[in-house]
MILO-600257 format. One record per atom (N, C-alpha, C): y, x, z; residue in one letter. Coordinates in steps of 0.02 Angstrom, whole numbers, padded with zeros to 5 digits, always signed. Each point is the difference from the previous one (the first is absolute). Layout:
<sites>
YXZA;...
</sites>
This chain:
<sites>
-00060+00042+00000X;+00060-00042+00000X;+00062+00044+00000X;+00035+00012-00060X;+00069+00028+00000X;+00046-00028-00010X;+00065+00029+00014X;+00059-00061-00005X;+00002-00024-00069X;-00025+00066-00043X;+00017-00050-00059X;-00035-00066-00028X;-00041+00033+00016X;-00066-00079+00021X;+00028-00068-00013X;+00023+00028+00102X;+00042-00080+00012X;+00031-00024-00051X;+00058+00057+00017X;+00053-00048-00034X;-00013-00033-00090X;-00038+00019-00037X;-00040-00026-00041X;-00016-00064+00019X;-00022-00028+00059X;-00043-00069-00004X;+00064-00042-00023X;-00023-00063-00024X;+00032-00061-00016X;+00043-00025+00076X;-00062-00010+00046X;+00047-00010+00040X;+00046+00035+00040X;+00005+00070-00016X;+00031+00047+00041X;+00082+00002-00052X;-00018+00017-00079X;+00031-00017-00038X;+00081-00064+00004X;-00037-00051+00011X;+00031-00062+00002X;+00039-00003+00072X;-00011+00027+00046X;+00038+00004+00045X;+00044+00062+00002X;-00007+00053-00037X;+00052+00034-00017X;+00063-00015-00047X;-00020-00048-00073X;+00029-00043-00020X;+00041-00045+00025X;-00023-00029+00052X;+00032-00041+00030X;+00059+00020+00030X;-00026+00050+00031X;+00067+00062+00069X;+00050+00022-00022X;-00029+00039-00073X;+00041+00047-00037X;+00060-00038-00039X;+00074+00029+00012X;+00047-00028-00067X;+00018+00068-00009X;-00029-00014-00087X;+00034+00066-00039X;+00050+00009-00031X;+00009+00052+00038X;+00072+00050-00011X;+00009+00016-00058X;+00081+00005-00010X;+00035+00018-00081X;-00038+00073-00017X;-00028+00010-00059X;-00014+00060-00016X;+00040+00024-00048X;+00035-00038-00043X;+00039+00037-00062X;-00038+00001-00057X;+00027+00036-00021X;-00040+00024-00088X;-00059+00050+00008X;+00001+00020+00046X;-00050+00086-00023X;+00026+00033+00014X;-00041+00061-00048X;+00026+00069-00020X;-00021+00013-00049X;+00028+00058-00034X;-00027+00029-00070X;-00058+00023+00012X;-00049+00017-00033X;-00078+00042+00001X;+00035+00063-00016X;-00034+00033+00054X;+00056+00070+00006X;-00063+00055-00018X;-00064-00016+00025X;-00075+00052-00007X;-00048-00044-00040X;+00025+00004-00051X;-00095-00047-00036X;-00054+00041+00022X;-00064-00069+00007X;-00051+00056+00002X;-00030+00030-00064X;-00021+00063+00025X;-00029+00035-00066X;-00052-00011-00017X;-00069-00026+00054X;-00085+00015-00010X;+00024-00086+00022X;-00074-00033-00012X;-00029-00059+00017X;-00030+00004+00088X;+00026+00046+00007X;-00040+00022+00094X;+00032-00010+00037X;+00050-00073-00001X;+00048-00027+00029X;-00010-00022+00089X;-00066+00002+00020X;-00021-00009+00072X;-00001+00075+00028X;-00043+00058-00022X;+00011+00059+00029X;+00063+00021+00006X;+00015-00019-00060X;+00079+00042-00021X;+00033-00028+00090X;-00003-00062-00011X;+00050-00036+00073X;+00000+00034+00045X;-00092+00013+00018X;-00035+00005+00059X;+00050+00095+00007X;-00014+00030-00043X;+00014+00072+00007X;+00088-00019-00004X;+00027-00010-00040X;+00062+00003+00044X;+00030-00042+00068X;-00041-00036+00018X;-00009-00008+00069X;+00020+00056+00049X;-00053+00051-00005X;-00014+00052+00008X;+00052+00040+00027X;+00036+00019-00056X;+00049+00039-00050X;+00075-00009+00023X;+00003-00072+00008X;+00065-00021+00034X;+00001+00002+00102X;-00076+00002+00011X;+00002-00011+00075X;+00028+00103+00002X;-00049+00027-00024X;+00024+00080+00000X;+00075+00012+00006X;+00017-00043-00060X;+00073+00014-00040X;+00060-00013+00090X;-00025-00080+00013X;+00039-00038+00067X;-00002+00074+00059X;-00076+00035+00009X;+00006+00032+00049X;+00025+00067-00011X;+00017+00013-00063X;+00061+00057+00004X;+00091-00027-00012X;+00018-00024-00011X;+00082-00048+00027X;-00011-00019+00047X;-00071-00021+00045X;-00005-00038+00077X;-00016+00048+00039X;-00006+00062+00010X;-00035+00064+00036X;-00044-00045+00084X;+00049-00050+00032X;-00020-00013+00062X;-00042-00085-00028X;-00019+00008-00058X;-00036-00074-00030X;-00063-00004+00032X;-00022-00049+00034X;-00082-00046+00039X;-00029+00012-00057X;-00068+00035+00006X;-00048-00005-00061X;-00076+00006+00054X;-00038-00038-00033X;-00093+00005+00028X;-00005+00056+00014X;-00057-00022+00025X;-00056+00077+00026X;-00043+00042-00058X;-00025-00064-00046X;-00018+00006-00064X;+00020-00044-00050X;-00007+00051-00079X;-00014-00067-00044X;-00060-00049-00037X;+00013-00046-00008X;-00066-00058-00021X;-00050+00036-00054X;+00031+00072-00034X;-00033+00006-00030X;-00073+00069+00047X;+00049+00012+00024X;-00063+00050+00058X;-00057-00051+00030X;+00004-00062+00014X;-00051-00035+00023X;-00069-00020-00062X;+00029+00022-00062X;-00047-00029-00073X;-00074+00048+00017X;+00007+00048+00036X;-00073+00056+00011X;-00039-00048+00040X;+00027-00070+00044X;-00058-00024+00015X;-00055-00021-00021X;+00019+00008-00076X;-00058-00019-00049X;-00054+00055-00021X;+00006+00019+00043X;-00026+00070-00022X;-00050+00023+00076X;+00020-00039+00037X;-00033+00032+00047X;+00025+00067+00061X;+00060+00014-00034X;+00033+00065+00043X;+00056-00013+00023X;-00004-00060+00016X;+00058-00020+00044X;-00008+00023+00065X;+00062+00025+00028X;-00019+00027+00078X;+00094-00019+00040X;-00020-00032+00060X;+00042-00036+00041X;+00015+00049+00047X;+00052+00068+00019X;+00016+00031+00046X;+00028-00050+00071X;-00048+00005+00046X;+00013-00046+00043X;+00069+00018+00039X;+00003+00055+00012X;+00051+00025+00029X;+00080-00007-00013X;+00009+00024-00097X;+00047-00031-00030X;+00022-00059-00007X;-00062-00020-00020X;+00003-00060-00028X;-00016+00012-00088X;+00018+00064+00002X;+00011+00006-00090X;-00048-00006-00054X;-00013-00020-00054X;-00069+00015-00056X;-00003+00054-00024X;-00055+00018+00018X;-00039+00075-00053X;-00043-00018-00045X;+00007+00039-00052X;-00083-00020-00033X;-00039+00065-00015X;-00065+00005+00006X;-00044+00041+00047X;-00057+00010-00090X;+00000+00016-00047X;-00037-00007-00053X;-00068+00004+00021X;-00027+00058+00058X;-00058+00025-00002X;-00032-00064+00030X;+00029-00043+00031X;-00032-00088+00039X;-00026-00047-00078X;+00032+00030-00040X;-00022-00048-00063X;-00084-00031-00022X;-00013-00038-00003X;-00094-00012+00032X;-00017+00025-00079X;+00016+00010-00051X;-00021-00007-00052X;+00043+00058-00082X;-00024+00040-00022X;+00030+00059-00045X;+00051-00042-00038X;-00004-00047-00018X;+00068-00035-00030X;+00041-00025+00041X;-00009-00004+00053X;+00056-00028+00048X;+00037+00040+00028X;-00043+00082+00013X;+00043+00043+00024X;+00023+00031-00041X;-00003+00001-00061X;+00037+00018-00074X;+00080-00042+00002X;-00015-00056+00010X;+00055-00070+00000X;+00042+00024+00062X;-00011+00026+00065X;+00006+00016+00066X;+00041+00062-00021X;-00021+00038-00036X;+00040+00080-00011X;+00061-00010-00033X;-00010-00044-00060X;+00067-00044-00056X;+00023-00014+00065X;-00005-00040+00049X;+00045-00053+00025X;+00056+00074+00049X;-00048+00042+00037X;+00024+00032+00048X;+00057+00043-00028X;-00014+00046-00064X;+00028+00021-00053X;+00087-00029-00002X;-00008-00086-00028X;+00053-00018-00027X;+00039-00021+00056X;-00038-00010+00073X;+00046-00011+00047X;+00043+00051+00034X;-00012+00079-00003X;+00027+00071+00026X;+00044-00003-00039X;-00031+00001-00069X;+00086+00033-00058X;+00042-00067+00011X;-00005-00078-00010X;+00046-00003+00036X;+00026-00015+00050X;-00021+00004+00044X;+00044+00041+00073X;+00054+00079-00015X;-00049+00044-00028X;+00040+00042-00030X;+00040-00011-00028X;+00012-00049-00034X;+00068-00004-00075X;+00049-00042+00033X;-00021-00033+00042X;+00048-00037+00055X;+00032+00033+00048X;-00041+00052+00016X;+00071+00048+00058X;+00030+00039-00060X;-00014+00014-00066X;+00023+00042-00016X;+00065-00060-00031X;+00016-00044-00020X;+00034-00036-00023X;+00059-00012+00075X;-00023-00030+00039X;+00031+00012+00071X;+00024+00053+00012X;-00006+00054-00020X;+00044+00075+00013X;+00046-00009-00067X;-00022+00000-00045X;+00037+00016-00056X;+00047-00046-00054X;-00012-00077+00021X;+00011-00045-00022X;-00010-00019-00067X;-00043+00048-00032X;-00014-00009-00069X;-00080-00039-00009X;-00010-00055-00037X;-00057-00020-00036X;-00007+00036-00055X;-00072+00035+00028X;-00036+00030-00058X;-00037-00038-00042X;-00019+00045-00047X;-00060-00030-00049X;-00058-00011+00040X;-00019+00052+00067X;-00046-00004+00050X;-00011-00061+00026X;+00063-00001+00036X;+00003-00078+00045X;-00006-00041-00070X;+00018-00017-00022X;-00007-00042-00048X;-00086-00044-00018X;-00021+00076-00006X;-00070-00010-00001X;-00048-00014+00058X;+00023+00021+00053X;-00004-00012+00072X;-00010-00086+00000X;+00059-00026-00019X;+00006-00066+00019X;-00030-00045-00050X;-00026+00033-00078X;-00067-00033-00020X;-00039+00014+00042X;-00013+00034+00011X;-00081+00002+00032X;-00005-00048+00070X;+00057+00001+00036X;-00009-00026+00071X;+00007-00074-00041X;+00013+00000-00047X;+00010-00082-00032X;-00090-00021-00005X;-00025+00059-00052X;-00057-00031+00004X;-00054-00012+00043X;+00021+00052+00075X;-00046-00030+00061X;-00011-00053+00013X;+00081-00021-00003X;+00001-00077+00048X;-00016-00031-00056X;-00023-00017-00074X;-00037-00031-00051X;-00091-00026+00038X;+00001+00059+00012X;-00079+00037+00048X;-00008-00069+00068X;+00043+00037+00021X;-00006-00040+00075X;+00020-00081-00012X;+00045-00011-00020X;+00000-00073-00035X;-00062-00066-00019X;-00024+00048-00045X;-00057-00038-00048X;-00053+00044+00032X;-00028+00072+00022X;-00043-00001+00020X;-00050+00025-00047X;+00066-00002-00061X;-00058+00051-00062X;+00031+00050-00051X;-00018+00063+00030X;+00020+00075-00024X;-00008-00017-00099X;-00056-00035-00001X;-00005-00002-00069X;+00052-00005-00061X;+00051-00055+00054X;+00067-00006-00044X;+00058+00047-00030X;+00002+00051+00038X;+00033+00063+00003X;-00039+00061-00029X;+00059+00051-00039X;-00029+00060-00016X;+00040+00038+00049X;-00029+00012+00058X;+00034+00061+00045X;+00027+00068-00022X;-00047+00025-00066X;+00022+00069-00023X;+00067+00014-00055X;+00008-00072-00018X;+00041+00000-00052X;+00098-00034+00005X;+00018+00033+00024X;+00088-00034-00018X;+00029-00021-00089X;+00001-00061+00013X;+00058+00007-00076X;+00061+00022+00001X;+00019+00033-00055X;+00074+00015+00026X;+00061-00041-00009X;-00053-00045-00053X;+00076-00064-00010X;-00005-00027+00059X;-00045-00008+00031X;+00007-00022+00088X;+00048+00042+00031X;-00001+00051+00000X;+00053+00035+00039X;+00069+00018-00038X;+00012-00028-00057X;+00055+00007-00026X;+00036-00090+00010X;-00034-00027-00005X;+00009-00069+00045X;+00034-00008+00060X;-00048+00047+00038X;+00026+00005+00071X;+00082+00030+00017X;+00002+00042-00050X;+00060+00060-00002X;+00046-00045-00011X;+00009-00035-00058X;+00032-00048-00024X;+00023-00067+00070X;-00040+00011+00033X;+00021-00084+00063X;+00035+00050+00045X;-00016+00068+00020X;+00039+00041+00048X;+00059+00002-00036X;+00001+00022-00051X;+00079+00002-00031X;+00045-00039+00010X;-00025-00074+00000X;+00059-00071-00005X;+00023-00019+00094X;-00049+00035+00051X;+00011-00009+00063X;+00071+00005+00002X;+00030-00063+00025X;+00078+00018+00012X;-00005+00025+00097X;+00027+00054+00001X;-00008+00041+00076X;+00039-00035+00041X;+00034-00013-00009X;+00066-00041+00058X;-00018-00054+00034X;-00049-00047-00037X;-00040-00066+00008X;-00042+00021+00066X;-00026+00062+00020X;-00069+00007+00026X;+00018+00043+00058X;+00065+00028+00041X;+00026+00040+00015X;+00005-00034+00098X;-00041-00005+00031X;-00007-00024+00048X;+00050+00004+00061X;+00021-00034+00028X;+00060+00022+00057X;-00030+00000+00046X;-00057-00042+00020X;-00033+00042+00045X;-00077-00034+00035X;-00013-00032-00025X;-00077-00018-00018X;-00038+00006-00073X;-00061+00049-00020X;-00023-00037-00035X;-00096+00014-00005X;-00034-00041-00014X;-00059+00022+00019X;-00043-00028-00048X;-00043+00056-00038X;-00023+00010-00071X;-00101-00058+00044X;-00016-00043-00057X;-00047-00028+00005X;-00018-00016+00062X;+00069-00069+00042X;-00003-00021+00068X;-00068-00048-00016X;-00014+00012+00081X;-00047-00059+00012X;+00040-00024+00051X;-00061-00077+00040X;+00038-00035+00039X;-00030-00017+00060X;-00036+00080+00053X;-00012-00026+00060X;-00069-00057-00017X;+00002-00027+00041X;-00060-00061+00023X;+00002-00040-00067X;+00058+00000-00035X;+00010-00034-00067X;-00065+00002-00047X;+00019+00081-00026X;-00049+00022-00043X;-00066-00025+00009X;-00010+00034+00049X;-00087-00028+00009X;-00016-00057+00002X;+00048-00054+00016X;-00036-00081-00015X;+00000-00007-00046X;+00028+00030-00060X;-00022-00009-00061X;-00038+00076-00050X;-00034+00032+00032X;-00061+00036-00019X;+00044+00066-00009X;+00061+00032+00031X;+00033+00045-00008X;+00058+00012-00052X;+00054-00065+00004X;+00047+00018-00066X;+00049+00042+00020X;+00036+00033-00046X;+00050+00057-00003X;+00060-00010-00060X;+00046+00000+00019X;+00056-00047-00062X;+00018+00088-00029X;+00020+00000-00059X;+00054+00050-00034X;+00038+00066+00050X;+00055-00043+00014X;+00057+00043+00017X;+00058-00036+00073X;+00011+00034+00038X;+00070-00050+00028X;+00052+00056+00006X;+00063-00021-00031X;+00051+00033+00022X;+00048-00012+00047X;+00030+00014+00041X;+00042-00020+00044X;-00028-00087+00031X;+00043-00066-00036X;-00027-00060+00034X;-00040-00015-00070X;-00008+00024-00049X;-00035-00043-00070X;-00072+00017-00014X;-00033-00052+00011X;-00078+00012-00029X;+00003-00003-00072X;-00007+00063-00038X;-00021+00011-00071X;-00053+00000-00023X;-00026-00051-00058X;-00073+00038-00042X;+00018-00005-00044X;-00064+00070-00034X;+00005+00026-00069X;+00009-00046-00059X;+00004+00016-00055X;-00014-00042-00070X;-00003+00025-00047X;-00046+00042-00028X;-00014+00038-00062X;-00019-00052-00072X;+00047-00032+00002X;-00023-00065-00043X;+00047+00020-00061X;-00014-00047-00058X;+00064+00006-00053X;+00059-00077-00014X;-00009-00037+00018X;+00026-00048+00029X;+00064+00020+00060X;+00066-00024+00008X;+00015+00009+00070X;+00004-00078+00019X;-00043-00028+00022X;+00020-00071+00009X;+00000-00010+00096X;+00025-00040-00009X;-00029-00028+00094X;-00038-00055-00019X;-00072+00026+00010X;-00074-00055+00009X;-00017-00012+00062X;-00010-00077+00000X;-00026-00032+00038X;-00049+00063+00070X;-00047+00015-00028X;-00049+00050+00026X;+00037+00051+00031X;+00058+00043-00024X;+00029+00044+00038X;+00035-00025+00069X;+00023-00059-00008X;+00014-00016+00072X;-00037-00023+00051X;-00059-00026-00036X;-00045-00013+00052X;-00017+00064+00033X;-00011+00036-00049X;-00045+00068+00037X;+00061+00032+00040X;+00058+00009+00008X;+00060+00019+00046X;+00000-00047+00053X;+00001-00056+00002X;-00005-00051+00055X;-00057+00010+00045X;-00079+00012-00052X;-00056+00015+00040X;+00019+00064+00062X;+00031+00031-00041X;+00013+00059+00052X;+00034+00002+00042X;+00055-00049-00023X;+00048-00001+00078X;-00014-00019+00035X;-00041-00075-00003X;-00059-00044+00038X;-00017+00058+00061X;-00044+00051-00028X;-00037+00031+00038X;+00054+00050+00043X;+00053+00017-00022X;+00043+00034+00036X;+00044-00027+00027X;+00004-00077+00030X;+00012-00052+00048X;-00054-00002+00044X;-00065+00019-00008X;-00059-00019+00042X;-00008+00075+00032X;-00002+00043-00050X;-00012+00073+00054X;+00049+00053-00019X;+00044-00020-00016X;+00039+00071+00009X;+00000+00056-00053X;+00010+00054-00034X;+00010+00041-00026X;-00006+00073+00030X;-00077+00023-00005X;-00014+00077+00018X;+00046+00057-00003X;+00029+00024+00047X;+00040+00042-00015X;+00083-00020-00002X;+00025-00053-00002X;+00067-00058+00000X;-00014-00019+00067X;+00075+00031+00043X;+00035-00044+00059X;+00014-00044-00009X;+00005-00059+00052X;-00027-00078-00027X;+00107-00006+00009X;+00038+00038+00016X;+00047-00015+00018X;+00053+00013-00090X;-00067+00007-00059X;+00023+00032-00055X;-00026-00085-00043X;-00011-00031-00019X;+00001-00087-00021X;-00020+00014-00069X;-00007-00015-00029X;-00022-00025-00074X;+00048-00079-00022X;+00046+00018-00032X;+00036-00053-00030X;-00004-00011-00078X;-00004+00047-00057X;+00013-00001-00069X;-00086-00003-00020X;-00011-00047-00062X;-00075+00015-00016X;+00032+00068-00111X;-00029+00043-00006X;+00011+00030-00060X;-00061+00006-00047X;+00009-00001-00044X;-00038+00023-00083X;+00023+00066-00022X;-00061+00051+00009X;+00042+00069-00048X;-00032-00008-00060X;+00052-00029-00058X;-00058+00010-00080X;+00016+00096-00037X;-00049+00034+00017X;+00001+00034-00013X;+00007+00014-00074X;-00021-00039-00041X;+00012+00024-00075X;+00069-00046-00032X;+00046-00011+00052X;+00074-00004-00004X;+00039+00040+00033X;-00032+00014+00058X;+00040+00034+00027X;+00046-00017+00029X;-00019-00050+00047X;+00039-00082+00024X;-00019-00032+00067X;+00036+00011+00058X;-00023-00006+00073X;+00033-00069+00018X;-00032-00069-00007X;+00021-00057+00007X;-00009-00013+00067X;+00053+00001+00023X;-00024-00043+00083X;+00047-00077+00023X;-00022-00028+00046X;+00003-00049+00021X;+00027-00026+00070X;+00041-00033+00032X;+00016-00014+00071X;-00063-00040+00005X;-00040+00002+00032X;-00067-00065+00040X;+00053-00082+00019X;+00045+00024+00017X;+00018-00065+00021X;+00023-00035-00081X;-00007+00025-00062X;+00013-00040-00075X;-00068-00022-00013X;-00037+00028+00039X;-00097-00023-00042X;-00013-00061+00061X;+00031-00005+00028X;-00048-00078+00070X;+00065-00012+00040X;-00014-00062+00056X;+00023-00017+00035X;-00012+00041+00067X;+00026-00016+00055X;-00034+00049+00037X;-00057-00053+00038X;+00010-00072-00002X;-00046-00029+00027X;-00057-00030-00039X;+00011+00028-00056X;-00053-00013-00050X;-00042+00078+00005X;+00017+00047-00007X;-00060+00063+00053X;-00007-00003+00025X;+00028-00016+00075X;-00024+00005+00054X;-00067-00054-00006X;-00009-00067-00017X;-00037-00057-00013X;-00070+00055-00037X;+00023+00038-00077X;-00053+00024-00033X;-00016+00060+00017X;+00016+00059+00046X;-00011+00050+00057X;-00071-00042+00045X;+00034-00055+00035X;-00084-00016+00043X;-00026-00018-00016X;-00002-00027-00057X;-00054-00022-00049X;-00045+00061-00018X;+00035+00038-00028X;-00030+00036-00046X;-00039+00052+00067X;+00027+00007+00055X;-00036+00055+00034X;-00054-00039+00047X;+00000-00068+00010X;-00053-00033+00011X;-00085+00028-00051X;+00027-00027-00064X;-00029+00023-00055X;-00029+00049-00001X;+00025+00045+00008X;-00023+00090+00009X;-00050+00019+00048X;+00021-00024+00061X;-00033+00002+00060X;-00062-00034+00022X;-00028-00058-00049X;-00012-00043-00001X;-00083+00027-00044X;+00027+00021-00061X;-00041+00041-00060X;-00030+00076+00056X;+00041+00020+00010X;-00012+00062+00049X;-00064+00001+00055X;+00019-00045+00028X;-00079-00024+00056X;-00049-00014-00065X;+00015-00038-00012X;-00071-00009-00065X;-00041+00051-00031X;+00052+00057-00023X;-00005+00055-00012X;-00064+00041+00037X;+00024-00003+00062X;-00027+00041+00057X;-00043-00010+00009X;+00003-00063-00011X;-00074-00052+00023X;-00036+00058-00046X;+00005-00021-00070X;-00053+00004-00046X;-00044+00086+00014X;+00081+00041+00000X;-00023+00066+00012X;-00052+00012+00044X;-00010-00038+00064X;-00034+00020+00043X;-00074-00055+00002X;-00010-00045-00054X;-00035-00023-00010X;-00067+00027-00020X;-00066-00011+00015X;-00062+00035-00010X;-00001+00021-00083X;+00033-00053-00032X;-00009+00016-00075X;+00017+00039-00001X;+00075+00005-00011X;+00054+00047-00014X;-00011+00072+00014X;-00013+00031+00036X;-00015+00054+00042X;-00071+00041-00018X;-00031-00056-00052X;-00081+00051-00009X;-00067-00016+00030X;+00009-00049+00045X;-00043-00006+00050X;-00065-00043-00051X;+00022-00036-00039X;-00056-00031-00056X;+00004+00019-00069X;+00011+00068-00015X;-00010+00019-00050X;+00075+00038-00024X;+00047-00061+00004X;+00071+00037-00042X;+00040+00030+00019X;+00012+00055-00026X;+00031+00082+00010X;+00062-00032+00006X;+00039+00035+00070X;+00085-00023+00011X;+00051-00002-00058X;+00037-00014-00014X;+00051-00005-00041X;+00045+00095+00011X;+00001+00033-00057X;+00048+00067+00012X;+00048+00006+00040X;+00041-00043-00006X;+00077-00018+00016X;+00004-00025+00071X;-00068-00046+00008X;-00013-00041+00057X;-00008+00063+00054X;-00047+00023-00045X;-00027+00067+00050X;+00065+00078+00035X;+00040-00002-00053X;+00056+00053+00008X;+00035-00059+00062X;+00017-00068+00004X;+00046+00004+00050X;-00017+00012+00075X;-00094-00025+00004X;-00030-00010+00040X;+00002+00091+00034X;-00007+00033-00023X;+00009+00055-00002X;+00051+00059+00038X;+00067-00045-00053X;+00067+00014+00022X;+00023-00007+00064X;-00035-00060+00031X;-00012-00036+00053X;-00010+00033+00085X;-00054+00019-00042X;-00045+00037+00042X;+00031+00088+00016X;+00031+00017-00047X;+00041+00069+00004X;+00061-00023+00032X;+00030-00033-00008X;+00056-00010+00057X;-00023-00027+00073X;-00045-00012+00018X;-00056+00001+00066X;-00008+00060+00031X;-00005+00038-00059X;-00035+00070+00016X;+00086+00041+00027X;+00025-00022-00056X;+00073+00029+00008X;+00030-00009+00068X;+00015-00039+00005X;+00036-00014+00075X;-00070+00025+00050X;-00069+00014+00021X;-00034-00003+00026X;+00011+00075+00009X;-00019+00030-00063X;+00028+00100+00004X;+00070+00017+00036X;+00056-00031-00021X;+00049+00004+00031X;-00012-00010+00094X;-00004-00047+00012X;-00030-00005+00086X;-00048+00057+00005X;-00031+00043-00044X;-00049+00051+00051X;+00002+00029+00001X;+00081+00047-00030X;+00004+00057-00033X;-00050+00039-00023X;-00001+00068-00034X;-00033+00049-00015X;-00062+00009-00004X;-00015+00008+00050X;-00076-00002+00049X;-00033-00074-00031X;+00051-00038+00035X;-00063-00086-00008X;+00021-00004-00082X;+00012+00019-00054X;+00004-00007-00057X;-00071+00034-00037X;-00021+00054+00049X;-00046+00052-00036X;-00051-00046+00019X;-00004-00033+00057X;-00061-00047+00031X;+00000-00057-00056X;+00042-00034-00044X;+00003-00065-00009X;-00033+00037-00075X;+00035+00050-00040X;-00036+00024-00066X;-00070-00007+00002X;-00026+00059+00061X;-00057+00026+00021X;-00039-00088-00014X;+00021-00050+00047X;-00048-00068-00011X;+00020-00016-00076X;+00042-00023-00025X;-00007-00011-00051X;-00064+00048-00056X;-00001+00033-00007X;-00026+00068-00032X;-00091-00010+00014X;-00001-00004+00098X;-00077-00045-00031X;-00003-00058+00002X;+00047-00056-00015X;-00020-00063+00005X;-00016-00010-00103X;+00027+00072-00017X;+00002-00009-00076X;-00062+00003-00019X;-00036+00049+00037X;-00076+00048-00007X;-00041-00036+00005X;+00023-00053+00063X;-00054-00048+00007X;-00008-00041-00029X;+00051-00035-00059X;-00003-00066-00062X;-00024+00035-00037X;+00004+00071-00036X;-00014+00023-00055X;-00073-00017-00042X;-00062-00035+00037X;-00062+00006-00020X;-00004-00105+00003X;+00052+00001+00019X;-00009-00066-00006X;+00052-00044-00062X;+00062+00040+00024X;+00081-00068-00056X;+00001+00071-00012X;+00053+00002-00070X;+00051+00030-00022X;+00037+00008+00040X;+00066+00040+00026X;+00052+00002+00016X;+00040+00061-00054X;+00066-00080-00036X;+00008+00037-00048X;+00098+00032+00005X;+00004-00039+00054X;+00080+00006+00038X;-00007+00047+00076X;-00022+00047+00005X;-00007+00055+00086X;+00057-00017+00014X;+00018+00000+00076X;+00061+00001+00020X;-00009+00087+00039X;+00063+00031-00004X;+00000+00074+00019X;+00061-00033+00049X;-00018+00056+00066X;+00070+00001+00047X;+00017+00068-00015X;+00068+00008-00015X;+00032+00063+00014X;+00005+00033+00048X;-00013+00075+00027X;+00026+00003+00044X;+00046+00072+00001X;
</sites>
């Protein structure tokens, strides 16, 4: 269940309809970046990427994750590994159960170092390379991976370059002044207790009070769908808050960046609703959430679900259950310092030894110490 999910249903739909009055948009903008290739979803996905990099060198003090979505795609592989201590993702190739997976495992580990690499080096130097460039195909095609769940779709070894002359082309039209933070801004927010009632969402961008998302589209229109999916999010950042955002910092403007105009449309919230017409579709909608959420849980922990009669957990199901369980560990290491950290590895380590002849274990949790 993801937000985009929801807000998709008819009836989730129709009551956004209902809430929403839309705001003057104007004419447009000119098409400032045509696209070059037909690879109009990666293309997005990688300047996604490209622009969060771009935000955290003009933002130096910019909120960004622990990781990106595309470092989690090795769970398919088997070499996913949960540092309990961090919290952070590694991926571990030699855990790969199978010679093509740890082949897939080496690609993945590979394209995630260089770019990290091309990202501090862009952060020192402020220049996008041809590197990064290529960097942010590739981290494009992880999250393809982790998405769908099938490597098959992607050629990991291969960059086009009209892809990255594409890309060059959307950095070029960035107008800088638009994105220049006074003093909040935090690259791929989530929302606290938010996120997780709806299976972990994470919006774009926020700058100062304006929730921004992307739009690598060729159209600049204001669609129906883009406001839902901005509303979805504020929804959730009325219910939990904003990771990393002092609550004494508000969210007032909802924005559209169309990147292939080169055109940062934003909005006062109080031109899209009433205020007693959100507040009315706010408890609605987090009833809703909360509601799906137990259900959720239910199912997870249900005999089916879990393996117990045959069917293997869900990947995704399994990474949060996981995630879960490392922040357990996390706060648990922290209380024992040093010493009780080497004790808590040490059990983990044979509680591993001891499943090994029986389950897979294809996620280890490691404590640092």
């Amino acid at each position: 269940m993801s937000l985009n999910t929801i807000i998709k249903e008819p009836e989730v739909r129709a009551q956004l309809k209902k809430m929403i009055r839309r705001p003057d948009f104007g004419s447009g903008r000119k098409l400032l970046a045509p696209p070059l290739t037909k690879h109009y979803s990666l293309t997005g996905t990688a300047f996604d990427y490209i622009f969060r990099f771009y935000l955290k060198r003009v933002n130096p003090l910019a909120v960004e994750r622990s990781h990106w979505v595309s470092e989690t795609a090795a769970l398919y592989t088997d070499a996913l590994v949960l540092n309990a201590a961090s919290g952070r993702i590694e991926i571990m190739p030699e855990l790969a159960t199978n010679p093509d997976k740890h082949e897939l495992a080496v690609k993945m580990q590979s394209i995630i170092n260089e770019a990290k690499e091309n990202y501090q080096l862009c952060l020192k130097s402020g220049r996008v390379t041809d590197r990064l460039l290529s960097s942010a195909i590739g981290l494009a095609k992880l999250d393809v991976i982790y998405r769908t769940g099938r490597p098959d779709l992607v050629d990991l070894a291969d960059v086009d370059k009209s892809d990255k002359d594409d890309l060059r082309q959307l950095v070029r039209v960035i107008p800088a002044g638009d994105f220049k933070a006074r003093a909040v801004c935090v690259l791929n927010p989530t929302f606290g207790e938010a996120s997780q009632l709806v299976g972990g969402a994470d919006a774009d961008v926020i700058i100062d009070d304006t929730l921004i998302e992307i739009k690598t589209v060729m159209k600049c229109q204001l669609q129906s769908k883009y406001l839902h999916e901005l509303v979805g999010y504020y929804c959730l950042y009325r219910i939990g808050g904003v990771n990393g955002v002092p609550t004494d910092k508000p969210l007032r403007k909802l924005g559209i960046y169309f990147s292939r105009h080169g055109y940062l449309y934003t909005v006062p919230m109080t031109e899209c609703w009433r205020a007693r017409d959100f507040k009315a579709f706010l408890k609605w909608f987090e009833d809703l959430i909360r509601a799906r959420h137990r259900s959720a849980i239910s199912w997870v922990l249900s005999e089916r679900h879990i393996g117990m009669k045959g069917k293997p957990m869900d990947p995704k199901t399994k990474l949060r259950i996981y995630k879960a369980v490392s922040e357990f560990l996390t706060a648990i290491a922290t209380i024992a310092g040093r010493e009780g950290r080497k004790i808590i590895e040490s059990a983990i380590e044979a509680w591993l030894k001891s499943r090994t002849p029986k389950t897979k274990t294809t996620l280890p949790l490691r404590v640092s110490v």
